[in-house]
C-alpha positions in Angstrom: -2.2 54.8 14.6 1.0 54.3 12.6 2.1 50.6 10.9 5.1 49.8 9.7 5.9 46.0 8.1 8.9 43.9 8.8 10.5 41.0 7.4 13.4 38.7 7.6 14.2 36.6 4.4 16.3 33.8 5.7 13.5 33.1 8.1 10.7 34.0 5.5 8.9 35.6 7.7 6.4 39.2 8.4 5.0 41.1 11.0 3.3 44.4 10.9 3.9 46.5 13.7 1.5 48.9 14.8 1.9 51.8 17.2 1.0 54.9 18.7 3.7 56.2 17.3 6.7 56.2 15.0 9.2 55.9 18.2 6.8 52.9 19.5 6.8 51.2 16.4 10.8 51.6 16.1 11.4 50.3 19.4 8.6 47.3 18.8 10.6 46.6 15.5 14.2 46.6 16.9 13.1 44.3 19.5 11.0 41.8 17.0 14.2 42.1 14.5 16.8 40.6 17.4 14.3 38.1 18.1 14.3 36.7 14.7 18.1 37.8 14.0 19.0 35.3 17.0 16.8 32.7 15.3 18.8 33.4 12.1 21.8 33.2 14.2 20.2 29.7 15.6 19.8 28.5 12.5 23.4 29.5 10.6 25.1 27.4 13.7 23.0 24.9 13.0 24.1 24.3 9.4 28.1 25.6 10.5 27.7 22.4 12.7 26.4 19.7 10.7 29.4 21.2 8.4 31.2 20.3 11.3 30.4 17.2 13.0 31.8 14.1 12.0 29.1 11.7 14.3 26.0 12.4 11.9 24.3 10.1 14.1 24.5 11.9 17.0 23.3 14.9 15.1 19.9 13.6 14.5 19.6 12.1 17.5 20.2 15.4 19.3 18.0 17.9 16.7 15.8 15.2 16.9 15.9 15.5 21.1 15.8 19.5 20.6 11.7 18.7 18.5 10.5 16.7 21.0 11.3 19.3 23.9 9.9 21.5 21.7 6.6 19.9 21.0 6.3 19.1 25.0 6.5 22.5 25.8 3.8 23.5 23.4 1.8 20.2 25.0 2.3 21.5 28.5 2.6 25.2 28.0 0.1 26.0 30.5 1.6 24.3 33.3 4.9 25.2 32.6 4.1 28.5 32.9 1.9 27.9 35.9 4.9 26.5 37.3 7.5 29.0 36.4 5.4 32.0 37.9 5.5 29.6 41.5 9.3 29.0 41.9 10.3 32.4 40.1 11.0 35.4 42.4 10.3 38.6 39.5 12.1 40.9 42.0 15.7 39.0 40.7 15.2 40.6 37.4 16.3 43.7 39.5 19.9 42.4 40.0 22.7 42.8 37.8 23.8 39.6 36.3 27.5 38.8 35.5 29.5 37.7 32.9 29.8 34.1 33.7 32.0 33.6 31.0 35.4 32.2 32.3 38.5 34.8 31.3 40.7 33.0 28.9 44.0 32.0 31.1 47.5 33.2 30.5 49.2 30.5 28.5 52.1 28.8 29.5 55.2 29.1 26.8 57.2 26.3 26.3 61.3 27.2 27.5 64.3 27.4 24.6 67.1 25.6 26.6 70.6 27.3 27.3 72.5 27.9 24.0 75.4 25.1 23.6 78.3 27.0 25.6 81.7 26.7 23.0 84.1 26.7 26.6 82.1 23.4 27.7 84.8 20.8 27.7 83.0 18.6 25.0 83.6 21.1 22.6 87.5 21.5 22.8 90.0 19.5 21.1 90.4 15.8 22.6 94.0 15.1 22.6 96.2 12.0 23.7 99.3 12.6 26.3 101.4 13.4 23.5 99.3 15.9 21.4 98.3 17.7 24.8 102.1 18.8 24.7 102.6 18.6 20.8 98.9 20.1 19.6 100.6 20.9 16.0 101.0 16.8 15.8 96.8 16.7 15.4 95.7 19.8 13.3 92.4 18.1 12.6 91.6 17.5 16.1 90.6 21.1 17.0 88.5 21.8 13.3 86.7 18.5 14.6 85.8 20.5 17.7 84.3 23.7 16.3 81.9 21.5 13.9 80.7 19.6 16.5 80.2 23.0 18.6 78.4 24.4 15.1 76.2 21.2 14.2 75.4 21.3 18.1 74.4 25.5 17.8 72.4 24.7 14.5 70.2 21.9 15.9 70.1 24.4 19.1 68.8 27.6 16.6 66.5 25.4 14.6 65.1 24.1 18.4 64.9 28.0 19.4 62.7 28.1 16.0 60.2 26.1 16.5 59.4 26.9 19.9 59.4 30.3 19.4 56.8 29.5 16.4 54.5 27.8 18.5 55.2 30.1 21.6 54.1 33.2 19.2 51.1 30.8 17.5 50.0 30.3 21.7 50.2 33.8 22.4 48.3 34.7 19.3 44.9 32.4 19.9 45.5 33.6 23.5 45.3 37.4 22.2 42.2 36.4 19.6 40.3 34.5 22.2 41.1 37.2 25.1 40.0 39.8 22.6 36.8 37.8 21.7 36.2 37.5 25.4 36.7 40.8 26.3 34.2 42.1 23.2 31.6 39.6 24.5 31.6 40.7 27.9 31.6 44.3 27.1 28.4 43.6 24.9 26.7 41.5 27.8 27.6 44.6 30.5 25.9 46.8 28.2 22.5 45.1 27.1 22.8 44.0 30.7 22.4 47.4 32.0 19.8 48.2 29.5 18.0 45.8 30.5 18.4 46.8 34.3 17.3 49.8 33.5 14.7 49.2 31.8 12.9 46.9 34.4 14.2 49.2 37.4 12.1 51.4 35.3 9.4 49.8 34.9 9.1 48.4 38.6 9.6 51.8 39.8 6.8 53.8 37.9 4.8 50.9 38.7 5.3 51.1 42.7 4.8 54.8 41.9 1.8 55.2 40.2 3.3 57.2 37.1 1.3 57.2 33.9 0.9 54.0 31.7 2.7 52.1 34.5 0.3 49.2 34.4 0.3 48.6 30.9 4.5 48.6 30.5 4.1 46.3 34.1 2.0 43.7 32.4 3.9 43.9 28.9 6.9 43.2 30.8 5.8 39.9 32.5 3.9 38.9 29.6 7.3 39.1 27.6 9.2 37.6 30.5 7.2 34.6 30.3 7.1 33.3 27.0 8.5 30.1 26.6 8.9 29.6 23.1 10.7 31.7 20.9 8.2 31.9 17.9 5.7 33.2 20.2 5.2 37.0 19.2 6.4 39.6 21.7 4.2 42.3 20.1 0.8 43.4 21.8 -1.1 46.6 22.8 -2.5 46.9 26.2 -4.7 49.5 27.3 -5.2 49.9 31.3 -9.1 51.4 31.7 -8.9 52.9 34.9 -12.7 53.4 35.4 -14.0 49.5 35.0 -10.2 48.3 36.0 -9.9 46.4 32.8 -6.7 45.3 31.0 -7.3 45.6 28.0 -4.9 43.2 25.2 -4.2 43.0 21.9 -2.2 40.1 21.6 -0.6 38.8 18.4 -0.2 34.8 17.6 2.1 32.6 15.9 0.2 31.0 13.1 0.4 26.9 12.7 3.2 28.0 9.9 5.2 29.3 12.7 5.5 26.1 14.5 8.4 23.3 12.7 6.2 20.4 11.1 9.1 17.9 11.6 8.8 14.8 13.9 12.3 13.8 13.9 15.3 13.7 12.1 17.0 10.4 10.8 20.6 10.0 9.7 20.9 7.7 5.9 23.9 6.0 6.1 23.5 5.2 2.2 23.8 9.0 1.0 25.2 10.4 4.3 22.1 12.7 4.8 19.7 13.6 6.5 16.0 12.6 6.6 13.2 15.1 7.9 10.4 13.0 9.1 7.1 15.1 9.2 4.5 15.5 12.0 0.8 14.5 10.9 -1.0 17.3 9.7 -3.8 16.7 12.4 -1.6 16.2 14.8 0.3 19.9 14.6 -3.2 21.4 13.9 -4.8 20.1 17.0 -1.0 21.2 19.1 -1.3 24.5 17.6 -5.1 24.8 18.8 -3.9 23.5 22.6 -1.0 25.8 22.8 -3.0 28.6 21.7 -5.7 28.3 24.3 -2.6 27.4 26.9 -1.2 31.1 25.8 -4.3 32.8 26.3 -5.2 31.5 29.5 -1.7 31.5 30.7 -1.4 35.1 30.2 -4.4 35.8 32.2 -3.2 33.9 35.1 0.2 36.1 35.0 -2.0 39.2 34.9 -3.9 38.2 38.0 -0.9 36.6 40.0 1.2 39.9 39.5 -1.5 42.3 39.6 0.1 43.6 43.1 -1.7 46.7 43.5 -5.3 45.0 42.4 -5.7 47.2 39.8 -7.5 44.7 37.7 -10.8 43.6 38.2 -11.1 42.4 34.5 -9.2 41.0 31.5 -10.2 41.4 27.6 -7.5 39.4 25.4 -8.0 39.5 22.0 -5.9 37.3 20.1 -4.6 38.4 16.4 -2.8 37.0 13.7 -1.2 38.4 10.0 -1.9 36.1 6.7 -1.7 36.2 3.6 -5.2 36.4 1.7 -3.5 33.6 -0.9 -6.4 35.0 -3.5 -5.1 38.5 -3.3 -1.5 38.3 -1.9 -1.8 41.0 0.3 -1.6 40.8 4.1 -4.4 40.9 6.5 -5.0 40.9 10.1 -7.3 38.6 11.6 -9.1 38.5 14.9 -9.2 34.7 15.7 -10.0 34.9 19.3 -11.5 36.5 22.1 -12.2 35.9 25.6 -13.1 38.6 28.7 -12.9 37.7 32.1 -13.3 38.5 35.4 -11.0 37.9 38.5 -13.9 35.9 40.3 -14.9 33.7 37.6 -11.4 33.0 36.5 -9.9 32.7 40.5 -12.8 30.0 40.6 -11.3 27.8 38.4 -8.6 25.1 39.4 -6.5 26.2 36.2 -3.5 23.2 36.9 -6.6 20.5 36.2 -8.7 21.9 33.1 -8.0 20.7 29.5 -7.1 24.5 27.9 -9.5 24.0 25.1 -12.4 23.2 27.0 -11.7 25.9 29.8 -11.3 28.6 27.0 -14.9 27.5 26.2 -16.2 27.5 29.6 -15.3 30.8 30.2 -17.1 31.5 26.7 -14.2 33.0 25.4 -14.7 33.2 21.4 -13.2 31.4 18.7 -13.6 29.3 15.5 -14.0 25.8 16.2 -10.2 25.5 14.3 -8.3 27.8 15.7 -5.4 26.5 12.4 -7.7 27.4 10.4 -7.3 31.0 11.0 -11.6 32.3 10.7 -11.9 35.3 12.2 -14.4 36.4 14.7 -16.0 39.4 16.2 -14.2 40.1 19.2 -16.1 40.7 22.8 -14.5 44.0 23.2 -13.1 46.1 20.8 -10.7 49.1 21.1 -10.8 52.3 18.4 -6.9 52.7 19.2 -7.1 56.0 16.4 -9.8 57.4 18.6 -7.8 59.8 21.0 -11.0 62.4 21.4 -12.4 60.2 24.5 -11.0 61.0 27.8 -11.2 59.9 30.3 -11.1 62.5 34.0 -8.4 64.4 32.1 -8.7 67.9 31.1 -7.8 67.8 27.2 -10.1 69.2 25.6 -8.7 72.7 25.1 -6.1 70.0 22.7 -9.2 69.2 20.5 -11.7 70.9 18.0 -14.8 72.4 18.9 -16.8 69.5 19.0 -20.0 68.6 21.0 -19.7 67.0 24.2 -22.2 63.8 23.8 -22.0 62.9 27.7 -23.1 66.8 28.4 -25.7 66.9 25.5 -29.7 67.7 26.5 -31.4 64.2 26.7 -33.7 65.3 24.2 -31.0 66.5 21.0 -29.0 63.1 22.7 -32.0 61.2 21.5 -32.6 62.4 18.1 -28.9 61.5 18.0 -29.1 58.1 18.2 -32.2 57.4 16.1 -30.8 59.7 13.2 -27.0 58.0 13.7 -28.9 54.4 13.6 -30.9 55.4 11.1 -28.3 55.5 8.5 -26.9 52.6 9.4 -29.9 50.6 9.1 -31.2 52.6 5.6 -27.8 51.2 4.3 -29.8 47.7 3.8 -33.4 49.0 3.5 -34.2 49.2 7.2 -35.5 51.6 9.4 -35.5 53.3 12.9 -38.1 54.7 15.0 -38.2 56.5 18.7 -40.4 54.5 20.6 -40.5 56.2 24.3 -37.9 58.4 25.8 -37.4 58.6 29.4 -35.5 61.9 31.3 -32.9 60.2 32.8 -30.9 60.4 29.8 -31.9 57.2 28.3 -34.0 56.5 24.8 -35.5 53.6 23.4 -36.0 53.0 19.9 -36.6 49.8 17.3 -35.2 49.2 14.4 -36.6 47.0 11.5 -33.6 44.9 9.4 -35.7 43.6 6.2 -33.2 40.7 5.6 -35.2 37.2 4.9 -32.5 35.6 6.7 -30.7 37.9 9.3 -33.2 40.3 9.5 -36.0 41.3 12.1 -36.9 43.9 15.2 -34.1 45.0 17.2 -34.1 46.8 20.2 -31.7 49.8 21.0 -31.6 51.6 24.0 -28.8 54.5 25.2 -27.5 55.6 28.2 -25.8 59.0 28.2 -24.0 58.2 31.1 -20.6 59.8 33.0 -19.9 56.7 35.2 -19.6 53.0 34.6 -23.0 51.0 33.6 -23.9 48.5 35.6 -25.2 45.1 34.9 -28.5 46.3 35.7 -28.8 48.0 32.3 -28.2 45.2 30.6 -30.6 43.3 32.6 -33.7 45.6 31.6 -32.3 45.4 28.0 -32.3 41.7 27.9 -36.2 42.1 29.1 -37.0 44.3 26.4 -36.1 41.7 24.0 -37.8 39.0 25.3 -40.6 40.8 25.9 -40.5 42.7 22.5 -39.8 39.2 20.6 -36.2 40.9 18.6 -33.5 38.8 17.7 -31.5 41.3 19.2 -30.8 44.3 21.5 -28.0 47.1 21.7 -27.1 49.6 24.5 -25.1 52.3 23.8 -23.4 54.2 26.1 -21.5 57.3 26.4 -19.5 55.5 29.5 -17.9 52.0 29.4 -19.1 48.9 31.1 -18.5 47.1 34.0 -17.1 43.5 34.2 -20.3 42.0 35.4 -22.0 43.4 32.2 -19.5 42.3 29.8 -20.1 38.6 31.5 -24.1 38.5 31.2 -23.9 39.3 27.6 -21.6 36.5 26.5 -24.1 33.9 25.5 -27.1 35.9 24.7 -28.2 38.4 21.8 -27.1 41.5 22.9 -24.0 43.9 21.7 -22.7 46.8 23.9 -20.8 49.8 22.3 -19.7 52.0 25.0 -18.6 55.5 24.1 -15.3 54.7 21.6 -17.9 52.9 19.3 -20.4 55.6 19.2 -17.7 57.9 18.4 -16.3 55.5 15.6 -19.7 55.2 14.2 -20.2 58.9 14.0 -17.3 59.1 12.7 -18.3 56.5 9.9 -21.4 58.7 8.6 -18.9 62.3 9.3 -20.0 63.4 12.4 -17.3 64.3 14.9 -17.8 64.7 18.6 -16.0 64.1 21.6 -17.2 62.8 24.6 -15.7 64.3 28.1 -16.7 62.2 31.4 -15.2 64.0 33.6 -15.9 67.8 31.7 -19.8 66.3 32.1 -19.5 65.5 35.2 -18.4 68.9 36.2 -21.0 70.6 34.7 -23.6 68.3 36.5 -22.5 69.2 39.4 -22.6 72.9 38.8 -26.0 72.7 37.9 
């Protein structure tokens, strides 16, 4: 995996982006940089128009209006969404949108009147009976004539002036606003197309079956259906083909994220603004209901759009970045987690449920306080560095000559385990032994943890399987521990789980690591393997 950090000063704000690679990550952060450079942009016009306006009143009264739409939509994100996914047709996202923006019209230049004509009969001599045949008689009489014909050309040219001033002042905001038009419209045609393109693409290799179609499907309506902008676009998803599970790494906003301001207030006395804050209780307990209402929503999209029925299953884990305020660097924290099946979760009338209490219900795990940011073990967890398991696909000749734990004889697969838990448990004093091995490529074992307070027998039995384990496993493992009297039980397995397994373990004392965590934990005490399903399976059936 590769990580890069971001950040944007004006907004104050961080994200580390992580990836399976340095183009992922770049395109990740271009697309989480707009996001917040539009903010910024949001922002600057705020404060270019309270520069501007002249009715502070108003001004408060409308950011004010612009808070409380904001805070509904947190209080009713659920149904929003729930009701945005009934009216919306995603197939319109496939149609080019146009520039609605109106073309700036031609402008219409004011006329310069006809230049004073010097033949026009007011401007020739005006002479009496006599003086029409004697002209020499009145001299002055004609001079009179050419300066009125001059002060008349003069107030004419300064006339001619003006309007052509304004006429070329016209012309030039038509030109600037034309010009600022066209650029705008260019831009929109062109992020318009990449944006057709990208969804035609993305429908397309989804009605197609192409690789990693489901996972670019579901990012793309999870994206397309975020209602608030401080919401974070960036998650991993991982489609497991074999239990059809969606698998999510989501990241959340943090209660810092969301504004703490109630309303504003315009002073008169001072001409400013007052800020007036939001309860402290009352934004924690928001941020906990719009965080379930996020969680939950986003499984509804991925069962309502899940077209092909490709998903049987959805793990969601929910992350968020903070800053460790004793050390001042950044960590990542898991602060929820919830898996769930398309039965369970179809069962539920989701427009009726309080979030917070349906995120329970469907034991989904999480601190009591979501705000206060307490991580938690997640239900599933994903080794995304781990790129030795396959799964059906013929890569090994990619890798280094490793051992192939799903092909291994049952007896050196036992020995495995109990040596591999061995040193995990010696770590705090505690010890492993083989209790009794059976030949179908399972082996039970018990280990002793000598803490006062934590400690006791735990039961560990693997399965060195090539196809999904059932809930029946689990089952039989839950019996050895009651029957044992642990405080615990773990299956490990060189395949993954099914749904139905993942859902009987949620309130009782049992992990399951499936072949990515046996691989990891090998890993941890320098062993490297690789396990094959579908090279194992082959060989089984050769035999």
């Amino acid at each position: 995996m590769y990580e890069r950090e971001i950040r944007h000063d004006g907004l104050r704000k961080f994200r580390i982006i992580r990836g399976k690679s340095m183009y992922e990550i770049d395109q990740k952060a271009e697309m989480q940089l707009k996001i917040w450079e539009d903010q910024w942009n949001k922002v600057i016009k705020k404060q270019e128009e309270l520069k501007q306006k002249t009715n502070r009143r108003a001004i408060a009264q409308l950011m004010s209006k612009k808070l409380k739409d904001e805070r509904t939509v947190a209080e009713d994100y659920l149904q929003r969404v729930i009701k945005r996914a009934r009216n919306e047709n995603l197939k319109d996202n496939l149609t080019l949108k146009t520039f609605t923006m109106k073309e700036p019209s031609s402008p219409t230049l004011e006329e310069v009147r006809n230049a004073p004509d010097p033949s026009a009969q007011v401007y020739q001599p005006m002479y009496n009976f006599i003086e029409e045949l004697l002209p020499f008689l009145a001299p002055g009489k004609k001079q009179e004539a050419q300066l009125r014909y001059n002060k008349e050309k003069n107030i004419w040219l300064a006339e001619k002036d003006e309007i052509d001033a304004r006429n070329e002042k016209t012309l030039s905001e038509y030109r600037e606003k034309y010009q600022k038009w066209s650029r705008e419209k260019e831009a929109f045609e062109k992020a318009e197309q990449k944006r057709f393109n990208h969804v035609h693409k993305v429908f397309e290799d989804y009605k197609f079956y192409r690789d990693e179609s489901i996972e670019s499907y579901f990012d793309f309506i999870l994206n397309h259906f975020i209602l608030l902008d401080y919401i974070p676009i960036q998650r991993t998803t991982k489609y497991l083909k074999e239990t059809k599970t969606l698998y999510i790494e989501q990241y959340l906003p943090t209660v810092k994220d969301m504004t703490n301001v109630k309303e504003v207030k315009y002073v008169v006395e001072g001409d400013d603004f007052l800020e007036v804050r939001l309860s402290e209780k009352y934004l924690n307990e928001l941020y906990d209901r719009l965080l379930y209402s996020y969680l939950l929503s986003m499984i509804h999209l991925i069962f309502k759009y899940d077209e092909r029925h490709d998903i049987e299953s959805v793990a969601i884990n929910g992350y968020v970045d903070s800053i460790n305020t004793g050390t001042g660097k950044t960590e990542t924290l898991c602060i929820s987690s919830l898996f769930v099946s398309r039965e369970e979760f179809l069962d539920i009338n989701l427009e009726m449920v309080n979030p917070n209490v349906c995120f329970k219900q469907l034991k989904g795990i999480g601190s009591s306080k979501l705000y206060s940011l307490t991580a938690v073990a997640p239900v599933i967890k994903m080794d995304w560095n781990d790129n030795r398991i396959m799964e059906g696909k013929d890569t090994i000749h990619e890798l280094e000559e490793t051992t192939n734990l799903a092909s291994m004889d049952w007896q050196d697969f036992e020995h495995l385990i109990r040596e591999i838990f061995e040193k995990e448990f010696s770590k705090n004093g505690g010890e492993v032994r083989i209790t009794q091995a059976s030949r179908d490529g399972g082996v039970d074992a018990i280990a002793f943890d000598p803490d006062p307070l934590r400690g006791g027998k735990i039961v560990i039995q693997a399965k060195r399987y090539t196809n999904t384990v059932g809930v029946s496993a689990v089952r039989d493992l839950y019996g050895t521990v009651m029957n044992e009297g642990a405080i615990k039980g773990i299956l490990v397995s060189t395949a993954d789980y099914g749904p139905d397994a993942y859902n009987f373990v949620k309130d009782k004392p049992l992990t399951l690591l499936n072949g990515s965590n046996l691989l990891y934990l090998l890993e941890n005490h320098g062993h490297k393997a690789i396990i094959d399903l579908h090279a194992a399976k082959n060989e089984k059936n050769r035999m």
